[in-house]
DOLUM-698366 format. One record per atom (N, C-alpha, C): x, y, z; chain; residue number from 0; atom name. Coordinates in Angstrom, 3 decimals. Each point is the difference from the previous one (the first is absolute). Layout:
BEGIN
+----------+----------+----------+---+-----+----+
|     east |    north |       up | c |   k |  a |
+----------+----------+----------+---+-----+----+
|        X |        Y |        Z | A | NUM | CA |
...
+----------+----------+----------+---+-----+----+
//
This chain:
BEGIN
+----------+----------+----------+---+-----+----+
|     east |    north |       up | c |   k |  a |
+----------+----------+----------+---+-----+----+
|   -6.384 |  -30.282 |   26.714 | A |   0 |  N |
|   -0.221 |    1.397 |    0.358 | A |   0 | CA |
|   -0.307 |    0.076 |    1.498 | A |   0 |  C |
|    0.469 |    1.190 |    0.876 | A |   1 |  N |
|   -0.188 |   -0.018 |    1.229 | A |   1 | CA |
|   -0.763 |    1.405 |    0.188 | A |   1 |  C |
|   -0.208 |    0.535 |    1.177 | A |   2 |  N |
|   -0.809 |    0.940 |    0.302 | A |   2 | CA |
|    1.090 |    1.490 |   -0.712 | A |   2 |  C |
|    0.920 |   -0.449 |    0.285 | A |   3 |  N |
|    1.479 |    1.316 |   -0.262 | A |   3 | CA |
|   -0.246 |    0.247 |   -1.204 | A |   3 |  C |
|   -0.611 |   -0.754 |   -0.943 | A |   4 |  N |
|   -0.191 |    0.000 |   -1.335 | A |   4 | CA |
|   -1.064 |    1.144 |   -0.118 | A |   4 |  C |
|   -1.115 |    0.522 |    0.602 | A |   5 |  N |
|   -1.407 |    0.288 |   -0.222 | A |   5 | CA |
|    0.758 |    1.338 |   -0.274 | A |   5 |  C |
|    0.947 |    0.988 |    0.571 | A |   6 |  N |
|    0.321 |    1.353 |   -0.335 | A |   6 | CA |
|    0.100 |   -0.219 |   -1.565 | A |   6 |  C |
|    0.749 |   -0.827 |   -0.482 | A |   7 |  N |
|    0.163 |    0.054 |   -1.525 | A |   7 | CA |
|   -0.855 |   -0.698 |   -0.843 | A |   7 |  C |
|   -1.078 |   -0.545 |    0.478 | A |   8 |  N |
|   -1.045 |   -0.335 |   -0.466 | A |   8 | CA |
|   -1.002 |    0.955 |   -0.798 | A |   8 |  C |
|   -0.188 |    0.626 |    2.177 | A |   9 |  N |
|   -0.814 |    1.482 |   -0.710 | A |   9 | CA |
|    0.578 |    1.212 |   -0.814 | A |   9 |  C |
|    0.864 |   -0.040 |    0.060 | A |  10 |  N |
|    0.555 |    1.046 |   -0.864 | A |  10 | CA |
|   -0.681 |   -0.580 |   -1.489 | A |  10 |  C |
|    0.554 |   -1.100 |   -0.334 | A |  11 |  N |
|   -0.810 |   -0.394 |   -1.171 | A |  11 | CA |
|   -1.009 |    0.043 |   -0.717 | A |  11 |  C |
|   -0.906 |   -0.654 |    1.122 | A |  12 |  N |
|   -1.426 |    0.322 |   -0.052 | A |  12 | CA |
|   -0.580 |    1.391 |    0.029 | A |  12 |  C |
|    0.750 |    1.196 |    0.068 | A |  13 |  N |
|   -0.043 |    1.392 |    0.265 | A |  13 | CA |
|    0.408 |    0.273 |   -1.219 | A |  13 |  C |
|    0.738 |   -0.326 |   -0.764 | A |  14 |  N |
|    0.606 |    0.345 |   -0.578 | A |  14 | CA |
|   -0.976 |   -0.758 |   -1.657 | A |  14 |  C |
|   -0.492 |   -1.010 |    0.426 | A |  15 |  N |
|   -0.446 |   -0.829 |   -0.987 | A |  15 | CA |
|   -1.625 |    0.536 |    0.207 | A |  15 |  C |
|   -0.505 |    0.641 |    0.444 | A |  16 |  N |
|   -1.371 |    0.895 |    0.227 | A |  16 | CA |
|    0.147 |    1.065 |   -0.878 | A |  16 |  C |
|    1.460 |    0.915 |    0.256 | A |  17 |  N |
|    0.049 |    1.022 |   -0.781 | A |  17 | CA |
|    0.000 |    0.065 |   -1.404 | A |  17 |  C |
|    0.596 |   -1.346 |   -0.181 | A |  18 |  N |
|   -0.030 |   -0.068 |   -1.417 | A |  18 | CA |
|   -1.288 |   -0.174 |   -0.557 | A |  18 |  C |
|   -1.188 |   -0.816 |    0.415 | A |  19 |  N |
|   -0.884 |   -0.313 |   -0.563 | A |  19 | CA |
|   -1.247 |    1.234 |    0.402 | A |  19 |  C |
|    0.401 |    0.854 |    1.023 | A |  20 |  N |
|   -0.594 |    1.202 |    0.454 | A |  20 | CA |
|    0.269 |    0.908 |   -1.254 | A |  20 |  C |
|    1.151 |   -0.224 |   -0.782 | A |  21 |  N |
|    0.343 |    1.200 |   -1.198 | A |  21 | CA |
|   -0.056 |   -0.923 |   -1.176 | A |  21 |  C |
|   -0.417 |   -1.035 |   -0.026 | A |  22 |  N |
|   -0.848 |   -0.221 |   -1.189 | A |  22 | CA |
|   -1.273 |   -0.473 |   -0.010 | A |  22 |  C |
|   -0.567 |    0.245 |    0.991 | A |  23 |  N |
|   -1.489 |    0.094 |    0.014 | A |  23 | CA |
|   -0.023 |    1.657 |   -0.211 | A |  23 |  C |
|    0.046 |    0.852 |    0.421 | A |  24 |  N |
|    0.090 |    0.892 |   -0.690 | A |  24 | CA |
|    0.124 |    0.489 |   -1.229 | A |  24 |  C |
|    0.949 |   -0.622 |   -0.590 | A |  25 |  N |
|    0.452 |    0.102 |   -1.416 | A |  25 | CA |
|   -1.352 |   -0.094 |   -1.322 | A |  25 |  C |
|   -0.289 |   -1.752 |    1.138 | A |  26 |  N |
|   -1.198 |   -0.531 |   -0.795 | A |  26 | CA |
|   -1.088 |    0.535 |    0.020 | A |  26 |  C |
|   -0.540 |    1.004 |    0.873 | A |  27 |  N |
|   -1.226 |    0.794 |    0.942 | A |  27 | CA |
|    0.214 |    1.033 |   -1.487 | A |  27 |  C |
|    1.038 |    0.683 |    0.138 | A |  28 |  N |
|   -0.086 |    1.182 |   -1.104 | A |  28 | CA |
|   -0.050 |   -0.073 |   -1.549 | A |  28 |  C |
|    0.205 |   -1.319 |   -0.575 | A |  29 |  N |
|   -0.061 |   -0.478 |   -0.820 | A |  29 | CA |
|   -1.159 |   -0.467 |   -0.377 | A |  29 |  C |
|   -1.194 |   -0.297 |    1.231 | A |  30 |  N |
|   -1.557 |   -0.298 |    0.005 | A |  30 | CA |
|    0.462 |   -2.058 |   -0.489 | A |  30 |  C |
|    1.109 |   -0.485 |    1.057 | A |  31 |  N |
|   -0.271 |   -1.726 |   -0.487 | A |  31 | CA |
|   -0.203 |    0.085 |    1.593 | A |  31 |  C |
|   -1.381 |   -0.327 |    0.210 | A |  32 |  N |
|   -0.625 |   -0.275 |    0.885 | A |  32 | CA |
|    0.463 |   -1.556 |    0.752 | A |  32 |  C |
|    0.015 |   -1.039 |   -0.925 | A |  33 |  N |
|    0.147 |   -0.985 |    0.476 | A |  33 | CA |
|    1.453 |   -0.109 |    0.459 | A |  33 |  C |
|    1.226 |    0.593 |   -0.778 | A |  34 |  N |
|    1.455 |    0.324 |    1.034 | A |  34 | CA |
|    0.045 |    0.252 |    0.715 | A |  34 |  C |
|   -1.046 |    1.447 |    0.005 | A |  35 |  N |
|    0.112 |    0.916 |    1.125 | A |  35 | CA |
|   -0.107 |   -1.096 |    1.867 | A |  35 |  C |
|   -1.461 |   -0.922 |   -0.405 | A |  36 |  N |
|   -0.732 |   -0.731 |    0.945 | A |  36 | CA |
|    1.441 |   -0.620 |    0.453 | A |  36 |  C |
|    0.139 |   -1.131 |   -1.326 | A |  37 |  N |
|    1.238 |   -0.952 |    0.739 | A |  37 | CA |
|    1.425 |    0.489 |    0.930 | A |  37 |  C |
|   -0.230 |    0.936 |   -0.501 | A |  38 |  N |
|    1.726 |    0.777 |    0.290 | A |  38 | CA |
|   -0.785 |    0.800 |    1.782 | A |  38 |  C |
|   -0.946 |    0.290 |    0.069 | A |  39 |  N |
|   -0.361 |    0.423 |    1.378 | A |  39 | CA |
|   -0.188 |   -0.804 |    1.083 | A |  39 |  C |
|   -0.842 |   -1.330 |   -0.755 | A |  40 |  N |
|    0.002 |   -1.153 |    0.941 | A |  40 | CA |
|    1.464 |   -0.399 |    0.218 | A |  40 |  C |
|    1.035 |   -0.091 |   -0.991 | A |  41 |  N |
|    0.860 |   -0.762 |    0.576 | A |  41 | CA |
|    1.012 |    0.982 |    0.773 | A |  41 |  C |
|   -0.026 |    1.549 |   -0.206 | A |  42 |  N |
|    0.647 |    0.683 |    1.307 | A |  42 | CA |
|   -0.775 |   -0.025 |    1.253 | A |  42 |  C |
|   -1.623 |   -0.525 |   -0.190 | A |  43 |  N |
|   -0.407 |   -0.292 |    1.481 | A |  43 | CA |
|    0.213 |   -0.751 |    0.366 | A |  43 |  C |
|    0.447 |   -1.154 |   -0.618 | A |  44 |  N |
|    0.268 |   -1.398 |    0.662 | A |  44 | CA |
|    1.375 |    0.185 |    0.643 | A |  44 |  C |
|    1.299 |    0.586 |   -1.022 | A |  45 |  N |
|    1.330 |    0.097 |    0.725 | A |  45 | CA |
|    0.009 |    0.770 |    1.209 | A |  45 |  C |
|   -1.088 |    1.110 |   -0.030 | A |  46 |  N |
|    0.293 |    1.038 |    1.038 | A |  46 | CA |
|   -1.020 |   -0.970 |    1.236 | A |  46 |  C |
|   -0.938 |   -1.310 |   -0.110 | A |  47 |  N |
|   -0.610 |   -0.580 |    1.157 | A |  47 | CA |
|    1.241 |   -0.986 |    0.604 | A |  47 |  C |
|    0.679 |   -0.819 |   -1.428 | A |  48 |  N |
|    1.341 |   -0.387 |    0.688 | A |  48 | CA |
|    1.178 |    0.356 |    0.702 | A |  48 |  C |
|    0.034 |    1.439 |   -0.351 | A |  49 |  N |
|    0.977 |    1.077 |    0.580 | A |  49 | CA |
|   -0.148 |   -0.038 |    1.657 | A |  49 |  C |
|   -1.723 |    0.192 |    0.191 | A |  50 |  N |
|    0.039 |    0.425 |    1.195 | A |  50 | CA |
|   -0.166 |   -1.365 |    0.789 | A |  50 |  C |
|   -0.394 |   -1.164 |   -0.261 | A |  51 |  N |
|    0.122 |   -0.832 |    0.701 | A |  51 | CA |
|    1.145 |   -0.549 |    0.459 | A |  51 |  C |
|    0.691 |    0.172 |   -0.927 | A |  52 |  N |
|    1.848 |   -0.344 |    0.056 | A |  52 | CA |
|    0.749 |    0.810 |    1.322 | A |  52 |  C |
|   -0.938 |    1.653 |   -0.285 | A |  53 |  N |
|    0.874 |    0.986 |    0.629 | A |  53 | CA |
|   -0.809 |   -0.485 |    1.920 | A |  53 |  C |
|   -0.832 |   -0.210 |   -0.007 | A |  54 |  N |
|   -0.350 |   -0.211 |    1.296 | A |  54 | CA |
|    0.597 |   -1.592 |    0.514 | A |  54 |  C |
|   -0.043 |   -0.747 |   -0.848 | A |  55 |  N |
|    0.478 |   -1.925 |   -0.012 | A |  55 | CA |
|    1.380 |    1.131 |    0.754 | A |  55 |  C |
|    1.071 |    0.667 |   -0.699 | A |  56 |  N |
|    0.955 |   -0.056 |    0.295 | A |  56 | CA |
|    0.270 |    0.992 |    1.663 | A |  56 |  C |
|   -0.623 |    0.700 |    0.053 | A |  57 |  N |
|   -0.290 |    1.240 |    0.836 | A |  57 | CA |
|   -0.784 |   -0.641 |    1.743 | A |  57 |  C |
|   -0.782 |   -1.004 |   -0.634 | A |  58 |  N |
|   -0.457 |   -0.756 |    1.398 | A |  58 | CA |
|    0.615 |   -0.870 |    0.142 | A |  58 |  C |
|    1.089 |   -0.602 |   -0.453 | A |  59 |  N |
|    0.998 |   -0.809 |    0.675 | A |  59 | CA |
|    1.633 |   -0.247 |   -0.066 | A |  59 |  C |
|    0.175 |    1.426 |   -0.896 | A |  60 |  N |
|    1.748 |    0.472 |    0.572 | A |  60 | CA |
|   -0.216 |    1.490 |    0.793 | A |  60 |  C |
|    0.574 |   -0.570 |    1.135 | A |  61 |  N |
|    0.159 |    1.115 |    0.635 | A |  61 | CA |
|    1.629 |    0.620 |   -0.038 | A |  61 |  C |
|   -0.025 |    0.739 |   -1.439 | A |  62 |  N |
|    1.206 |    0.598 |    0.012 | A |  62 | CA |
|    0.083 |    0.950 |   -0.101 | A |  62 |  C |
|    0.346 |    1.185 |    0.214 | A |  63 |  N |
|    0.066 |    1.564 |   -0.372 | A |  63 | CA |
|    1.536 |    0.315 |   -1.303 | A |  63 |  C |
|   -0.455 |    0.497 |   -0.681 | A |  64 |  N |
|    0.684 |    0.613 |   -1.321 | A |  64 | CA |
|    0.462 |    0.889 |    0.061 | A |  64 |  C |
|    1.095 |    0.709 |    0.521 | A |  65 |  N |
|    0.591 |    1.358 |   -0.024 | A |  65 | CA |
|    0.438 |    0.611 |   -0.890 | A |  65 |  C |
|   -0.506 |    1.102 |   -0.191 | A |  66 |  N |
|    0.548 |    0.937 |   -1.502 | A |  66 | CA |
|    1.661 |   -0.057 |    0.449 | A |  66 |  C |
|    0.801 |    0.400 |   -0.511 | A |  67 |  N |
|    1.113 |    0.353 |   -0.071 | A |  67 | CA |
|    0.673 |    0.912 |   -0.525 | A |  67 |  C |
|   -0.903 |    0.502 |   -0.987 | A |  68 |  N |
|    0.145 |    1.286 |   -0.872 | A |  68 | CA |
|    0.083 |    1.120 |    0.457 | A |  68 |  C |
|    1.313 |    0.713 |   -0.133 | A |  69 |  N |
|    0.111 |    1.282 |    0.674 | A |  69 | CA |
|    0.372 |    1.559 |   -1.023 | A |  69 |  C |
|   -0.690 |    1.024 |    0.495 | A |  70 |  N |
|    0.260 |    1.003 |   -0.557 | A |  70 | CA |
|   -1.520 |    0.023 |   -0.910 | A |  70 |  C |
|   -0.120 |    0.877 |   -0.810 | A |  71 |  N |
|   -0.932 |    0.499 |   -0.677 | A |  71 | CA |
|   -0.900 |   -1.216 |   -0.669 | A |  71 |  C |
|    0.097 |   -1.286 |   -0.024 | A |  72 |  N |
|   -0.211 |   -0.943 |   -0.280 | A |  72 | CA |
|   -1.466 |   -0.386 |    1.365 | A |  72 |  C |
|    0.403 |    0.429 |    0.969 | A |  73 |  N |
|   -0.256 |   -1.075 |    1.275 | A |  73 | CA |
|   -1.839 |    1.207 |   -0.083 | A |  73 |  C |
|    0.077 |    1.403 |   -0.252 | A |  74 |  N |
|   -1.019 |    0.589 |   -0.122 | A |  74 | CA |
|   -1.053 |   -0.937 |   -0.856 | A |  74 |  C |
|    0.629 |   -0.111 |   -1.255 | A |  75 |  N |
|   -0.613 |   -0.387 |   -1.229 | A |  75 | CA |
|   -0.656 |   -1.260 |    0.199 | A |  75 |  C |
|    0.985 |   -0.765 |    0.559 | A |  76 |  N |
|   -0.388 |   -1.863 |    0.421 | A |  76 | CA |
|   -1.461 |    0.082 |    0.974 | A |  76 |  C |
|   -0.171 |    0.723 |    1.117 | A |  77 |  N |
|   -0.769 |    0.363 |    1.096 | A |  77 | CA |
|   -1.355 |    0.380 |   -0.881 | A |  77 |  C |
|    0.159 |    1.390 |   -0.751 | A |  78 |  N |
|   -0.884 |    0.484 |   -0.672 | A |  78 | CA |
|   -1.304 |   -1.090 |   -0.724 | A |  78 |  C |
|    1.302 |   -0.346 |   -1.222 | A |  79 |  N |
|   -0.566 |   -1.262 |   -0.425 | A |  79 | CA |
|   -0.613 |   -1.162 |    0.904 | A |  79 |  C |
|    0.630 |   -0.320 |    0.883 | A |  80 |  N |
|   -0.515 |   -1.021 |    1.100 | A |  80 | CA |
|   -1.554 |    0.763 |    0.406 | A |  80 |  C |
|    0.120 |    0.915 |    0.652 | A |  81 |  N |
|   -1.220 |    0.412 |    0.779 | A |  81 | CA |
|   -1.550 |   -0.081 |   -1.018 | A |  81 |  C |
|    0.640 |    0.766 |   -1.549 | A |  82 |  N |
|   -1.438 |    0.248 |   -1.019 | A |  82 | CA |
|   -0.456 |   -1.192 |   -0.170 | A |  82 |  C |
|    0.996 |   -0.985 |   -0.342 | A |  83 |  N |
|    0.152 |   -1.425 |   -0.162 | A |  83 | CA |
|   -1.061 |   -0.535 |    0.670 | A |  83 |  C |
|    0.244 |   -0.074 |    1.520 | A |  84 |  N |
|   -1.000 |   -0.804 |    0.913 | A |  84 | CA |
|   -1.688 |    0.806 |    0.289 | A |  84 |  C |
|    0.047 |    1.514 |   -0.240 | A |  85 |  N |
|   -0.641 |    0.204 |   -0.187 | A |  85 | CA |
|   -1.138 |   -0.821 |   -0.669 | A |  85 |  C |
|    0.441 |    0.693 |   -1.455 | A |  86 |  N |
|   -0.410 |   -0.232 |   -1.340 | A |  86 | CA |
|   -0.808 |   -1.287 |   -0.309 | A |  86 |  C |
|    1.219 |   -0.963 |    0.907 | A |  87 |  N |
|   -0.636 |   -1.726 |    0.033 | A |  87 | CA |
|   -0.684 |   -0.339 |    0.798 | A |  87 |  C |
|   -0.367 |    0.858 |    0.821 | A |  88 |  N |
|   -1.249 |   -0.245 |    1.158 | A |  88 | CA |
|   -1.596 |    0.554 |   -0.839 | A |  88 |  C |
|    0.612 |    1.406 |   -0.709 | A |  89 |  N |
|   -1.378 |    0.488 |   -1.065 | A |  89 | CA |
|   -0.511 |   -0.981 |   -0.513 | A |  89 |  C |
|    1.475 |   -0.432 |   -1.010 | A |  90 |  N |
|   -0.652 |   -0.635 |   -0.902 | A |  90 | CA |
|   -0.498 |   -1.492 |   -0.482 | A |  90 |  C |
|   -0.435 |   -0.023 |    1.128 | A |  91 |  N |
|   -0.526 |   -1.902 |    0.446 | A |  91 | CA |
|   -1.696 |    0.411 |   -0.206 | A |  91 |  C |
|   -0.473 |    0.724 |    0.545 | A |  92 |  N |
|   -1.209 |    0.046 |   -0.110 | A |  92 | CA |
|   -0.438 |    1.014 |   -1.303 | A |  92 |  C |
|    0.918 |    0.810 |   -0.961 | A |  93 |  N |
|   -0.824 |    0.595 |   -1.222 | A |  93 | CA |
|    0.410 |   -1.408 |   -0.901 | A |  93 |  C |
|    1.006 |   -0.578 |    0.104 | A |  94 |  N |
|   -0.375 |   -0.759 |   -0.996 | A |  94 | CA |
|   -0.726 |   -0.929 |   -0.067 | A |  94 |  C |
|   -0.597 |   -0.554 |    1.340 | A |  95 |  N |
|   -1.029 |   -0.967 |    0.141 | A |  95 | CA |
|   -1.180 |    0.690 |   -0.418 | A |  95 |  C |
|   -0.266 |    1.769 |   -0.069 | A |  96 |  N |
|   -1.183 |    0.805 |   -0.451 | A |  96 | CA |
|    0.295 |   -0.188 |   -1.357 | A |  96 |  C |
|    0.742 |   -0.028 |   -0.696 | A |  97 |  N |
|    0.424 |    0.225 |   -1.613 | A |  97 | CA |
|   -0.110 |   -0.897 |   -0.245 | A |  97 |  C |
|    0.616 |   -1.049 |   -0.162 | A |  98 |  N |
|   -0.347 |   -1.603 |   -0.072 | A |  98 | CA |
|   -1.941 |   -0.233 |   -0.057 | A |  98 |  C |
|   -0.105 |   -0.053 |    1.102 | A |  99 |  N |
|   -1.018 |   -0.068 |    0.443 | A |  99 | CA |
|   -1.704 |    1.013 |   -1.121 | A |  99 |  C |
|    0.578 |    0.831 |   -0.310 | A | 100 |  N |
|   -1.145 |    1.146 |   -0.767 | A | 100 | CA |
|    0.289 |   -1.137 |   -1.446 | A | 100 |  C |
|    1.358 |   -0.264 |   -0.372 | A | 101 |  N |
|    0.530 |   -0.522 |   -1.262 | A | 101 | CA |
|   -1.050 |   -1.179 |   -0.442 | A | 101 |  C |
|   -0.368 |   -1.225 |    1.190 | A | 102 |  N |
|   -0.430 |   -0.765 |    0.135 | A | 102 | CA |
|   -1.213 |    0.088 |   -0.210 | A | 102 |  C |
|   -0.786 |    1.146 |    0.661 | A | 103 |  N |
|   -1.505 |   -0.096 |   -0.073 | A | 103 | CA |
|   -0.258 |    0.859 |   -1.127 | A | 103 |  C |
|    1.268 |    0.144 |   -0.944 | A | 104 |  N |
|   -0.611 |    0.536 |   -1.499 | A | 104 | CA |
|   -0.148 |    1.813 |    0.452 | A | 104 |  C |
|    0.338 |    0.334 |    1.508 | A | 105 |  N |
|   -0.495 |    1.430 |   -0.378 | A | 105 | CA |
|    1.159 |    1.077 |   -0.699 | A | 105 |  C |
|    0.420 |   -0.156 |   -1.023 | A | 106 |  N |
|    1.020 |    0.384 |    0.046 | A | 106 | CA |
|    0.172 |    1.926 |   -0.269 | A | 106 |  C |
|   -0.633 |    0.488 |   -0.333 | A | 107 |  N |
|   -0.098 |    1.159 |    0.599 | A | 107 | CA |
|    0.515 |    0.360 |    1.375 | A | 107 |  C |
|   -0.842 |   -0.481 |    1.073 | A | 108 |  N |
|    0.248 |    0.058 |    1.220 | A | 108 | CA |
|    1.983 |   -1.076 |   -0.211 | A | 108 |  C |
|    0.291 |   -0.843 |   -0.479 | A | 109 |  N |
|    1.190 |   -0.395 |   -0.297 | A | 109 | CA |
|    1.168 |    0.905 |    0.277 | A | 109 |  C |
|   -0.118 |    0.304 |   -1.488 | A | 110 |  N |
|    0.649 |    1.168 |   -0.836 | A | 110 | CA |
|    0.505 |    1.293 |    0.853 | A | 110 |  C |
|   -0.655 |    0.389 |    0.922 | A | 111 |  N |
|   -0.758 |    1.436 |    0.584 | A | 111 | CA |
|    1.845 |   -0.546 |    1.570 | A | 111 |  C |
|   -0.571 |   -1.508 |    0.364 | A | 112 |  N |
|    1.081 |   -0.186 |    1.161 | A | 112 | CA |
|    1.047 |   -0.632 |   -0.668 | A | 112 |  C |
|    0.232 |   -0.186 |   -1.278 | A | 113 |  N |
|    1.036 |   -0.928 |   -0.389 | A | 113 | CA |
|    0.990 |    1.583 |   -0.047 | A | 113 |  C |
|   -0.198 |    1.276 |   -0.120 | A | 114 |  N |
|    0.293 |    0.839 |   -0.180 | A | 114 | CA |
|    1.017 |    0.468 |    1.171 | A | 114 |  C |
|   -0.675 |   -0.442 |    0.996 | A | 115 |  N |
|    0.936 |    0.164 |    1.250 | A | 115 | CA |
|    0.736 |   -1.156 |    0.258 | A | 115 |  C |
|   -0.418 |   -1.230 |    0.261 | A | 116 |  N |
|    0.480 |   -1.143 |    0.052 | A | 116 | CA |
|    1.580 |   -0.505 |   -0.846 | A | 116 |  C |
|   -0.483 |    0.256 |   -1.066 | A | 117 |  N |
|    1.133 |   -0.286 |   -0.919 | A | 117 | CA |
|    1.473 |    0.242 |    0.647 | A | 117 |  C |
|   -0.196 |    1.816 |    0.054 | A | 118 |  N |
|    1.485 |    0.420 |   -0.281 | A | 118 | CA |
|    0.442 |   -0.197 |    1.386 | A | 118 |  C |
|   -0.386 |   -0.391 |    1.231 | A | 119 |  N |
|    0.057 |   -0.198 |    0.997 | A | 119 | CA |
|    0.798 |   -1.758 |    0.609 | A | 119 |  C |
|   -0.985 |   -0.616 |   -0.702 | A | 120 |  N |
|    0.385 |   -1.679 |   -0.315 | A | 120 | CA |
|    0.935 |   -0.143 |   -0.578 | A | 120 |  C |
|    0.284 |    1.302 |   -1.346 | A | 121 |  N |
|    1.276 |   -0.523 |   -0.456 | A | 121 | CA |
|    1.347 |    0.316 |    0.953 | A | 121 |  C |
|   -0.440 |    1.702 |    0.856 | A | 122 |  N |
|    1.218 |    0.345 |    0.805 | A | 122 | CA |
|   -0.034 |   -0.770 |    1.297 | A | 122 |  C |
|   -0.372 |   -0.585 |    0.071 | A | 123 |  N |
|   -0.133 |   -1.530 |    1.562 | A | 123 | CA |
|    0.985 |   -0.790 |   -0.601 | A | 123 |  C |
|   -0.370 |   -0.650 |   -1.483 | A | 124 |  N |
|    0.974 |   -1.103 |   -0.477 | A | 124 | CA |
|    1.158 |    0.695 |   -0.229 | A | 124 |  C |
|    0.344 |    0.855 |   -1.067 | A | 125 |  N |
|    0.922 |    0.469 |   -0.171 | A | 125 | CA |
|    1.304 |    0.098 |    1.269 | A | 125 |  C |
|   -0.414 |    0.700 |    0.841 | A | 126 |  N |
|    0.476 |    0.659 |    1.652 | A | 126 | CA |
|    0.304 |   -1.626 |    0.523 | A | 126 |  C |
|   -0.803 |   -0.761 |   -0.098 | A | 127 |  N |
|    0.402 |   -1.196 |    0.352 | A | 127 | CA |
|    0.920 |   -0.406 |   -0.024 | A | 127 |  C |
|    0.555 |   -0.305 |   -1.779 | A | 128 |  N |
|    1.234 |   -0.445 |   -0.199 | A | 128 | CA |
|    1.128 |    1.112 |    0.606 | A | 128 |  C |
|   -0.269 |    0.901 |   -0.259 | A | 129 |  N |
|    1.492 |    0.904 |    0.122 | A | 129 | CA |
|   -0.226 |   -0.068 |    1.560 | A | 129 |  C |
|   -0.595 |    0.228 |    0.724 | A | 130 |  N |
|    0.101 |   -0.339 |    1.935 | A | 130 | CA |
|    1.048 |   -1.677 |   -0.294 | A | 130 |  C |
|   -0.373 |   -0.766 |   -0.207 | A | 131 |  N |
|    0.431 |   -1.251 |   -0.307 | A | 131 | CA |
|    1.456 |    0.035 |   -0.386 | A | 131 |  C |
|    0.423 |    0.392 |   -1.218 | A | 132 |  N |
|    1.264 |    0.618 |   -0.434 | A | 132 | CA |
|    0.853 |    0.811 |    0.866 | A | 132 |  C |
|   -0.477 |    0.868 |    0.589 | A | 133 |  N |
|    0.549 |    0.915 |    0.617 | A | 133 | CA |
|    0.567 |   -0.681 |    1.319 | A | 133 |  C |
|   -0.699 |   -0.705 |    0.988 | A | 134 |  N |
|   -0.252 |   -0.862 |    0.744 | A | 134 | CA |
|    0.903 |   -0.912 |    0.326 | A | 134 |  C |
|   -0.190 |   -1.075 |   -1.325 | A | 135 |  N |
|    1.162 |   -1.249 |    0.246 | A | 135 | CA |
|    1.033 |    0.198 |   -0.858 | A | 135 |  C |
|    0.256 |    0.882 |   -1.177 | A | 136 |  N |
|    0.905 |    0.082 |   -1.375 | A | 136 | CA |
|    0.893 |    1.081 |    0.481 | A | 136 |  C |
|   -0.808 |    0.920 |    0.029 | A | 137 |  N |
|    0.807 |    1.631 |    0.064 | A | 137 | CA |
|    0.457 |    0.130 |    1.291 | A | 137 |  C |
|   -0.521 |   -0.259 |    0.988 | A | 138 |  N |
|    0.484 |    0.242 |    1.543 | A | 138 | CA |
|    0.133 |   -1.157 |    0.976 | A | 138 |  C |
|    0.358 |   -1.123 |   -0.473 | A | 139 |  N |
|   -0.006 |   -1.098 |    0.765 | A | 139 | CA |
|   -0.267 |   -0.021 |    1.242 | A | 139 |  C |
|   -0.075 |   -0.547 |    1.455 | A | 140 |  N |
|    0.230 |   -0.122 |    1.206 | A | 140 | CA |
|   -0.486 |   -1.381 |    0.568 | A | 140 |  C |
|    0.802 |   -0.443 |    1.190 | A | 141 |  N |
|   -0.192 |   -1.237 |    0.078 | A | 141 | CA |
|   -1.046 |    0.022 |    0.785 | A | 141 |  C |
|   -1.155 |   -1.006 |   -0.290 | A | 142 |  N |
|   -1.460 |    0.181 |    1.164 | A | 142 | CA |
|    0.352 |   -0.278 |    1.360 | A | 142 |  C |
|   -0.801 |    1.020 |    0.265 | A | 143 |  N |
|   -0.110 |   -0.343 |    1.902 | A | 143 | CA |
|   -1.735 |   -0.710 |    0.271 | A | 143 |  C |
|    0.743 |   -0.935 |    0.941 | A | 144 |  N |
|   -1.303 |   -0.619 |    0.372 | A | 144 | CA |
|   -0.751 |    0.923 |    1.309 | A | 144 |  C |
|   -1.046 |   -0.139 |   -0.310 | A | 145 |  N |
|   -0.877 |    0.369 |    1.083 | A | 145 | CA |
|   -0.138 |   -0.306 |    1.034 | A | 145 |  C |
|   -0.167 |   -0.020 |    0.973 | A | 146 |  N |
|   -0.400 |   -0.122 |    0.830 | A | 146 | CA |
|   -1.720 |   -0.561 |    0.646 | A | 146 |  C |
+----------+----------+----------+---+-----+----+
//
């Protein structure tokens, strides 16, 4: 595996968060507490591998990715891009608060931010993959190096 690899890595790992982001949920509403736990830890763990991957790859290819997508598409791609990076800048620190309340048992106080957290974490991962898709699948372009 080389660094060129890490785009389709994280997509994975984005993609492999979401899944366990919507069945910790599943398990949350069902009251199996102990699913619920495992299935959260292990979308925190993919989403801590996600981002280490995404910076491993980000601090040492200097390549730029050009959309290529044109017409009513190129709005949509942008859109998505912008909430995207947003979203993933939010949501680094509620889920270290959610996590974090989970841990010291308060779960009231939990519950109260898992409320925001959730549907947010899931639209970071989600947006992930399809930026990803859209990116290298749907709109190809050959990288330009940086400068």
């Amino acid at each position: 595996m080389t660094l060129h690899d890490l785009p389709a890595v994280n997509a994975s790992l984005n993609g492999l968060s979401a899944v366990f982001l919507g069945i910790g949920f599943v398990m949350i509403k069902r009251k199996n507490i102990a699913a619920h736990r495992a299935c959260m830890v292990t979308a925190l763990i993919t989403s801590t591998l996600f981002l280490t991957c995404y910076l491993i790859y980000h601090l040492n290819v200097r390549v730029v990715t050009k959309f290529t997508g044109q017409g009513i598409i190129r709005p949509v791609y942008f859109t998505l891009l912008i909430s995207h990076i947003i979203l993933a800048v939010t949501i680094v620190p509620l889920v270290c608060m959610t996590a974090w309340r989970a841990i010291k048992q308060r779960f009231e106080d939990h519950k109260r931010i898992a409320r925001i957290t959730w549907p947010l974490w899931m639209y970071v991962s989600v947006t992930g993959v399809i930026i990803y898709v859209m990116l290298y699948h749907l709109y190809p372009a050959a990288p330009i190096v940086a400068g």
